[in-house]
C-alpha positions in Angstrom: -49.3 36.6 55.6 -49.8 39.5 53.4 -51.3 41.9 56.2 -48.9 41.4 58.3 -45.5 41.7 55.7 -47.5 45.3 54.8 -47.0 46.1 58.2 -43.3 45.0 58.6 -42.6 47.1 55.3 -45.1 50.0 55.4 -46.4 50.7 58.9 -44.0 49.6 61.5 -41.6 51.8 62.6 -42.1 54.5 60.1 -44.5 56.8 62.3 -43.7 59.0 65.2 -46.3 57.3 67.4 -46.0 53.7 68.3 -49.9 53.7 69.5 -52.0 53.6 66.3 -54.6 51.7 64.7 -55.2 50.9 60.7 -57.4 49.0 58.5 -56.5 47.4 55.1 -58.6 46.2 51.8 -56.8 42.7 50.7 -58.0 43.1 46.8 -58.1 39.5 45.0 -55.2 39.7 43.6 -53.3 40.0 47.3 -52.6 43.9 47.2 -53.1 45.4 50.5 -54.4 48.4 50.8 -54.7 51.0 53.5 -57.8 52.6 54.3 -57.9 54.5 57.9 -55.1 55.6 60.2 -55.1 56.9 63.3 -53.5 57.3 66.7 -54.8 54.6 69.4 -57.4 56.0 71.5 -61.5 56.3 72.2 -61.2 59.0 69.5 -60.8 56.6 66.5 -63.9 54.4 66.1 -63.1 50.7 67.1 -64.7 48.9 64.1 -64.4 45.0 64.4 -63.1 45.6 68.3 -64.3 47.3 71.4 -62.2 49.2 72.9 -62.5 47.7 76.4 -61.7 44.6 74.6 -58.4 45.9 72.8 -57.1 47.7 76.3 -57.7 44.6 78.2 -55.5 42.7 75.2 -53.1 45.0 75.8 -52.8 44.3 79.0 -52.9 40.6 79.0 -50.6 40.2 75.7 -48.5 43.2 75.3 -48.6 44.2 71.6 -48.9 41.0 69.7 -50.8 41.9 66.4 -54.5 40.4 66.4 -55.8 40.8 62.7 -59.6 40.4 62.3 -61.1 39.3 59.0 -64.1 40.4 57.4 -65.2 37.8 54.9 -68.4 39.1 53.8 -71.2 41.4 54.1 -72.5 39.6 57.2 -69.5 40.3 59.1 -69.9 44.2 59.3 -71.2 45.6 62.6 -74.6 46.5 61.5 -73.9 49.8 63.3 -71.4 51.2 61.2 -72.9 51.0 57.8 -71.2 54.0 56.6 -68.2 52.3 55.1 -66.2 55.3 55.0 -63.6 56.5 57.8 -65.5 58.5 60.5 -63.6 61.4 59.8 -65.4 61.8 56.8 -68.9 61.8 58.4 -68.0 63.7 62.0 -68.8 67.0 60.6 -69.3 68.5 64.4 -67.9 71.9 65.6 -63.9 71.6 66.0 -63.9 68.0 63.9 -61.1 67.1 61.5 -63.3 67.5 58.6 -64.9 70.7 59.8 -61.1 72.2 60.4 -60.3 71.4 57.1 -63.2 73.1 55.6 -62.5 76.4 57.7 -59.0 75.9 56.2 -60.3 75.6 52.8 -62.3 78.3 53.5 -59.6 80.7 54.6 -57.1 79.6 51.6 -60.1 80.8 49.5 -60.1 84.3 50.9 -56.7 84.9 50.5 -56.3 83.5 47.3 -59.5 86.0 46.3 -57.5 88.9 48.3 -54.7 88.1 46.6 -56.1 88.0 43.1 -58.0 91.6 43.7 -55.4 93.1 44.9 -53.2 92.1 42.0 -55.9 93.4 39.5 
């Protein structure tokens, strides 16, 4: 399976952490590609699972692989119509996205401070 020979050569093993989740795109021509990343944990939006559901597998199983498959349009949670990561759209107080734009912020200043004080 394609998926799970991504994992074995990509994923597993190469990452600090051995609790994570990921999603992949399988294009038509059998590429896989990655799409979200993240540590394992109510943090990380569950898309196709619930998380009661995965922590229950875990215990039951241990960590065999479960891949779920969505086929077409009618197999998206109508909740999550975004199709982008949630990072992208969590732009709360002390988010990722919101740290990165007070860090892109900053860099701007300095690079600003920088360039007056050289002129």
């Amino acid at each position: 399976m394609m998926v799970r020979e991504f994992f074995v050569e990509k994923v597993m093993e190469k990452f600090e952490s051995e609790s994570y989740t990921f999603d992949v795109y399988v294009t038509r021509d059998g590429q896989v590609k990655l799409l979200d990343f993240n540590p394992w944990g109510g943090f990380t939006l569950p898309l196709l699972f619930a998380w009661e559901e995965l922590e229950e597998k875990l215990k039951d199983e241990g960590h065999e692989l479960e891949f779920r498959i969505v086929e077409n349009r009618c197999g998206i949670r109508p909740s999550l119509k975004t199709a982008v990561p949630y990072d992208y759209l969590d732009m709360s107080p002390g988010s990722g996205w919101d740290q990165f734009l007070r860090n892109a912020d900053e860099e701007s200043r300095r690079q600003l401070k920088s360039a007056e004080a050289g002129a």
